[in-house]
N, C-alpha and C positions, 0 to 999 in steps of 0.2 A: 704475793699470794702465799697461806700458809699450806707447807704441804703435809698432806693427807697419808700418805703414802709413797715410798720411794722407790724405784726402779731400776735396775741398770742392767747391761748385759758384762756378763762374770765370764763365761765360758765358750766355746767352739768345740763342738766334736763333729767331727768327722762321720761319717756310717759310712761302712766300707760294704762294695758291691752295689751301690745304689748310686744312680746318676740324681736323681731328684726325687726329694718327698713329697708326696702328696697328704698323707696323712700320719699324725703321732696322738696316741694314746696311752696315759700314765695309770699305770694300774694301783690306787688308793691303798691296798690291801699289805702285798707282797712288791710294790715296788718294782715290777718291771714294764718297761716302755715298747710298746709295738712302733713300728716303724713301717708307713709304708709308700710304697714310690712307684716309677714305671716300671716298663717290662715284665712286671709281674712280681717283683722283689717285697718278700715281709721279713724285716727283721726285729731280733726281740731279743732285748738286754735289757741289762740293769747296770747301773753305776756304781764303781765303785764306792764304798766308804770314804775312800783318802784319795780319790780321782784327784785331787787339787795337786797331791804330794807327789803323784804318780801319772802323769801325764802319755808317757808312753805307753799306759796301760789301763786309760780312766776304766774299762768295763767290766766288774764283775765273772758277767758273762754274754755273750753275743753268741747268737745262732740263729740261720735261717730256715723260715718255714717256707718252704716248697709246694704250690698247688695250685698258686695262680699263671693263668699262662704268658708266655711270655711279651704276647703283643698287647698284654694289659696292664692299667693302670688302676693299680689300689688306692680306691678312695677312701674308704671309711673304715673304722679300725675301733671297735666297740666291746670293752670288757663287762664281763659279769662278775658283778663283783661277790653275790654270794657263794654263783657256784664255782668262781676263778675260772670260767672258761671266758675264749678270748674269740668274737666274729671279727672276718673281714669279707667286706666285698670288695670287685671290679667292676670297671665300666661298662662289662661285657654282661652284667647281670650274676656272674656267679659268685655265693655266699660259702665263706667257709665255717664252720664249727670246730677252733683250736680245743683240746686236755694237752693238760701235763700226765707225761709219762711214768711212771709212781717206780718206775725201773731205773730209772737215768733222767737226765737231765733234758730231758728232749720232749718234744709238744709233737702230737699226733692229730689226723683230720678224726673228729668225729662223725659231723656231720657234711656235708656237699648237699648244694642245689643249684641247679639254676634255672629260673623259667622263661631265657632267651626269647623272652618277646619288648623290654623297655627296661631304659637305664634306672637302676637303684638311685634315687634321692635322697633318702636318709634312712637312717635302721638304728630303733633305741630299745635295750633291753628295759623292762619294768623294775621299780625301786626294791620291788621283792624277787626277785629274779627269777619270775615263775613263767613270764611271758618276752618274747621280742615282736618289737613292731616291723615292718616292710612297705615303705613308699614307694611307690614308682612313678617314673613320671608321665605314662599315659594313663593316671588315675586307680591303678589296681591297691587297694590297701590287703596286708596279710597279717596276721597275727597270728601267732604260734607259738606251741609249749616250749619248755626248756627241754624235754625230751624230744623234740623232734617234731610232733603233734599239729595239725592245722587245727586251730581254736577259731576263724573265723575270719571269711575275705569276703570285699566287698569292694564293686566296681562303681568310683566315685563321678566316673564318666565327665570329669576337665582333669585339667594337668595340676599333679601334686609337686610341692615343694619341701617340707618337713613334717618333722611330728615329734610327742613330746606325750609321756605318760603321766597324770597326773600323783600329785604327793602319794596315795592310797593305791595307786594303778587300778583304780576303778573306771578311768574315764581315758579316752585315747583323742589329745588331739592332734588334730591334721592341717596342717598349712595349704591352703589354695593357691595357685601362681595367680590367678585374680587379686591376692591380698587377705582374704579372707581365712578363718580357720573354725571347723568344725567339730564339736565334741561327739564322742562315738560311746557309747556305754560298752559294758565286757561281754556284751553276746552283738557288737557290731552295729546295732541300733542306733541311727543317729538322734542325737540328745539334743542338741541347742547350737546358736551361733554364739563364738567367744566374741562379748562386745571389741571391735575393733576402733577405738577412737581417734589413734593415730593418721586413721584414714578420712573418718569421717570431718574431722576437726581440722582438715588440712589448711595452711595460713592460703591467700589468697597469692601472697606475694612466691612463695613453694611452687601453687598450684600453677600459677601460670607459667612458670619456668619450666614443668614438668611436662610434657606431652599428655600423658596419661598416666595419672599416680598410682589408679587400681591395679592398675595392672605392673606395678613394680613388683618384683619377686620379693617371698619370704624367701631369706637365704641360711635365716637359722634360728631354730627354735629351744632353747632352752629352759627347764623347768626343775627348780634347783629343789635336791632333796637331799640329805645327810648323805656321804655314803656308809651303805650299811656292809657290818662286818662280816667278815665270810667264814659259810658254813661250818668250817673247820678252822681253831685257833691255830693263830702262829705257832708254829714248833721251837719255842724260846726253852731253853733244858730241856728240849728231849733228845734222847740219845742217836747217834748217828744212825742210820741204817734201818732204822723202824718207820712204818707206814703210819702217813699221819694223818686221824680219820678215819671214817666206816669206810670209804669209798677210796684211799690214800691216794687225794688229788696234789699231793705234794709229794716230789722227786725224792729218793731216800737219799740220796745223795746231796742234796745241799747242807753246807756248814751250817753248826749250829748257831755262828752270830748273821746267819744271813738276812732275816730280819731285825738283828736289834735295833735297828738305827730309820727304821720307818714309822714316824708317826705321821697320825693324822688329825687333820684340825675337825672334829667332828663337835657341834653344838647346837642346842635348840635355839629357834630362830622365832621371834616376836609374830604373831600373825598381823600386824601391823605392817611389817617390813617385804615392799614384793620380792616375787622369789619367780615368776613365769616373763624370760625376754623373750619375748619376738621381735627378732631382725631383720630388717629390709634393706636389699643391694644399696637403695638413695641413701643410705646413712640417717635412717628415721629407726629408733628402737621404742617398740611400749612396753614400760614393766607395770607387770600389775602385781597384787596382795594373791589374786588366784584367779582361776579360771570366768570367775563369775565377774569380778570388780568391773564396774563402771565408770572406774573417777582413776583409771590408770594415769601413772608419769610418763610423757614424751619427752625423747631423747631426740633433735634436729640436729646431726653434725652436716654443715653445708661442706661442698665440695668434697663427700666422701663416699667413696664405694666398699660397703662391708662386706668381709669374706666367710667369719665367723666368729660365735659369738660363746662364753664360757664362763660360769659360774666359778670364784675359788670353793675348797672344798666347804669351806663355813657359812656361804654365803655372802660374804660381808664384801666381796670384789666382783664386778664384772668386767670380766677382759674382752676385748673386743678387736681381732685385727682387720685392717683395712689399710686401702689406700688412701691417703689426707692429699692434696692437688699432687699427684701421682707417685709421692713418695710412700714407701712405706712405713704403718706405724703399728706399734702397739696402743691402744689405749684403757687406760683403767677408769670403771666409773665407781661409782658409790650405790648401793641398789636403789637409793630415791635422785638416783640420774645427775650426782654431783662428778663432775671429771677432774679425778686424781692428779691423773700424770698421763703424758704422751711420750712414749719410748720409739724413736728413731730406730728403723730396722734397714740393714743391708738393700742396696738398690738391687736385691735377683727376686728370686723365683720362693713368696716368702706364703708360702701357701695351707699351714698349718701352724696349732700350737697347740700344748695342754698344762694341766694344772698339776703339780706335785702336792703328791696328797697332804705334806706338812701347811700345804697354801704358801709355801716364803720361798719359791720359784717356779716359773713358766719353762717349757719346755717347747725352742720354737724350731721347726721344719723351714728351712731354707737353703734350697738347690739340696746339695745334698749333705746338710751341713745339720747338727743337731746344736744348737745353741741354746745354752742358757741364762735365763734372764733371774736378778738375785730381788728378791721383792720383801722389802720393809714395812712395816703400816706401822703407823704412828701409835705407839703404844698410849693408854690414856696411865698417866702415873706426873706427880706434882711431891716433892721435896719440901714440908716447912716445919721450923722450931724440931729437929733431930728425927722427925717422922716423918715415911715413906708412903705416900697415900696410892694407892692402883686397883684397879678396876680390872677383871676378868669374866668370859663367862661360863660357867661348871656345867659338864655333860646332861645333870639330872633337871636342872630347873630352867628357867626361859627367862627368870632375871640377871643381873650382873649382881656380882660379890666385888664392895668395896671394901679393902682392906686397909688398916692403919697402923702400919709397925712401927713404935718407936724404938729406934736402933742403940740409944743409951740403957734405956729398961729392960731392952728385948721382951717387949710385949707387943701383942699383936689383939687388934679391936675389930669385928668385923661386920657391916651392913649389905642387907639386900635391897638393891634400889633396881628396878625398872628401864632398860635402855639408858646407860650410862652416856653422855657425847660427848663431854669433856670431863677432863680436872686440869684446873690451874690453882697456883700458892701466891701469898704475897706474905712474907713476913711469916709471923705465927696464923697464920688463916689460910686456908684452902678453900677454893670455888668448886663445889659438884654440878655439873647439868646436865638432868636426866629427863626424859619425859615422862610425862604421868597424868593423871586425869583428876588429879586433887585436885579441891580450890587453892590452897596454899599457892601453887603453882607451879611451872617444871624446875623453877632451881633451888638448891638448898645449899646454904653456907654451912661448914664446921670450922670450929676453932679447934686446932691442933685431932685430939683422934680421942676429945672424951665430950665435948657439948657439942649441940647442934643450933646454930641459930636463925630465924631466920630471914631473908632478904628483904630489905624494906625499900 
């Protein structure tokens, strides 16, 4: 089997002060990691630069945030990414609103809530960071300003599971523990049933095995959108000590290479290609194109219980962890449901992971251990007659740019093609195949990086 994409685990950190994670959150932006566990513990670092060279000192910086109480257990750990504030909640119901402190290096409570009547199930800020969602699960939905503001609850009267704002955040859906998920419009209004095929379509051979499939939990809902850059730019050359920003949500105190070395994999994505998983405990995943699609891909992993489910930052990976017949695993799909690679994870307590915003490591929560995993995809690029042929795809446009350097002339030739899926060479010829809707067809031959011929 050729592989797709490669995986391994690279690293072990420790979090110190914490018996066990329950949740890790990567901050796409500025590069710091929330960290959260029982007792009430949140920690928040960053890694160093040269953490490989420096082992007895991988962290930049490490510090804990103080406010959950002790006999609780932080689950959910959700950045914002334009305005760089950081929630968390507990099992207990109560949500926190993190700032950076624009004096020192330190994160203060903005906001506290709790409405100590039913356990939080999921809490997703909006892609424009104007609004956050609140599931509970004896059906209460909340939606609220970024200032603090209630914009609109609604009592869905059965037990909720997730939720997921859509591309625009014009549309709020909500996961049913029946199976089901319902779209909400911005003043709370229910809009429509999300076709659920996965369920409806169930194999016969599934179904009888199952007790009752409707009623298998959604356990995670994802709805993949760029992340978007935050309100205030990195402070790359700006001088030490000055506030950075109308509002200086950044510490004046950090070095000024503090982010040079955080990129992020951010690119437009085909509207061909889905981008919304809903995942079910059974190990049943439906991706769809969007919220409307009809003709979604099903994902049937047998013998699997899903824990969570997570878009890389571009799109182009779905990670997925779970238990495979009661080991644990990592697994990576393809978003038209093709399965990468399966990463073997530690037999404890493996109960969270997240994405680094470069997309080329997972960052995984186990017992209380912060491990990372080094992640490669299979670049598309093919060698022939002294020319370098590779495919990428650029911030502004939704096609790939193929390029053709030849390395003798140092000249570089360059085509815009449509969903690139491979390049292969043979000799002086290279093979391009890309989708398209031309009669010609989806693939097209070049010879070396100045004719095009094509495939008979």
């Amino acid at each position: 089997m050729e592989i797709k994409c490669f995986i391994y685990l690279s690293k072990k950190l420790t979090v110190p002060f914490t018996r066990e994670l329950r949740c890790v959150s990567w901050n796409q932006n500025r590069g710091f990691v929330c960290a959260g566990g029982v007792d009430g513990s949140v920690r928040l670092f960053k890694l160093h630069p040269d953490s490989d060279k420096n082992m007895n000192n991988p962290f930049y910086m490490n510090s804990a945030l103080e406010g959950h109480g002790p006999n609780s257990n932080v689950e959910i750990a959700q950045w914002n990414e334009y305005y760089q504030k950081l929630t968390t909640s507990d099992d207990s119901g109560m949500i926190i609103v993190w700032s950076p402190n624009q004096h020192d290096n330190s994160w203060y409570e903005e906001m506290v809530n709790n409405r100590n009547k039913s356990t939080i199930m999921d809490m997703k800020w909006s892609p424009d960071g104007q609004k956050v969602s609140i599931v509970y699960e004896d059906g209460q939905v909340i939606v609220g300003s970024v200032e603090g503001n209630r914009i609109w609850a609604k009592d869905v009267s059965t037990g909720l599971a997730a939720c997921a704002f859509n591309v625009d955040s014009s549309l709020l859906l909500v996961g049913l523990m029946d199976g089901e998920v319902h779209a909400y419009d911005s003043s709370g209004n229910f809009a429509f049933k999300v076709p659920m095929i996965c369920i409806e379509s169930m194999e016969l051979e599934t179904a009888l095995a199952t007790k009752d499939t409707k009623k298998d939990t959604i356990i995670s809902m994802e709805y993949f959108v760029p992340p978007s850059f935050s309100k205030d730019p990195e402070p790359r050359g700006a001088g030490e000590g000055l506030s950075f920003g109308a509002e200086g949500f950044l510490p004046s105190v950090l070095k000024l290479d503090t982010f040079e070395k955080n990129h992020i994999a951010r690119s437009p994505i085909p509207s061909s290609r889905p981008r919304l998983a809903i995942a079910f405990q059974n190990g049943v995943i439906q991706l769809m194109r969007n919220e409307m699609d009809s003709q979604p891909i099903i994902i049937r992993e047998r013998n699997t219980v899903i824990r969570k489910c997570h878009w890389s930052p571009d799109g182009s990976v779905l990670a997925v962890g779970a238990k495979v017949n009661a080991l644990n695993v990592l697994l990576l799909f393809s978003p038209t449901g093709e399965k990468y690679q399966a990463l073997p994870m530690p037999d404890k307590n493996f109960n969270c992971f997240t994405w680094k915003g470069d997309g080329l490591a997972i960052g995984c929560g186990v017992d209380n251990s912060f491990f990372l995993a080094t992640v490669r995809p299979r670049y598309k690029w093919a060698y022939c007659n002294h020319t370098v042929v590779y495919a990428y795809a650029p911030l502004d446009i939704s096609e790939n740019i193929v390029t053709f350097f030849e390395t003798k002339m140092n000249e570089k030739h360059e085509k815009i093609l449509p969903d690139v899926i491979n390049i292969e060479s043979h000799g002086e010829y290279c093979i391009i195949a890309n989708l398209t809707t031309e009669i010609s067809g989806p693939v097209s031959v070049f010879k070396r990086n100045y004719f095009e011929i094509p495939l008979k």
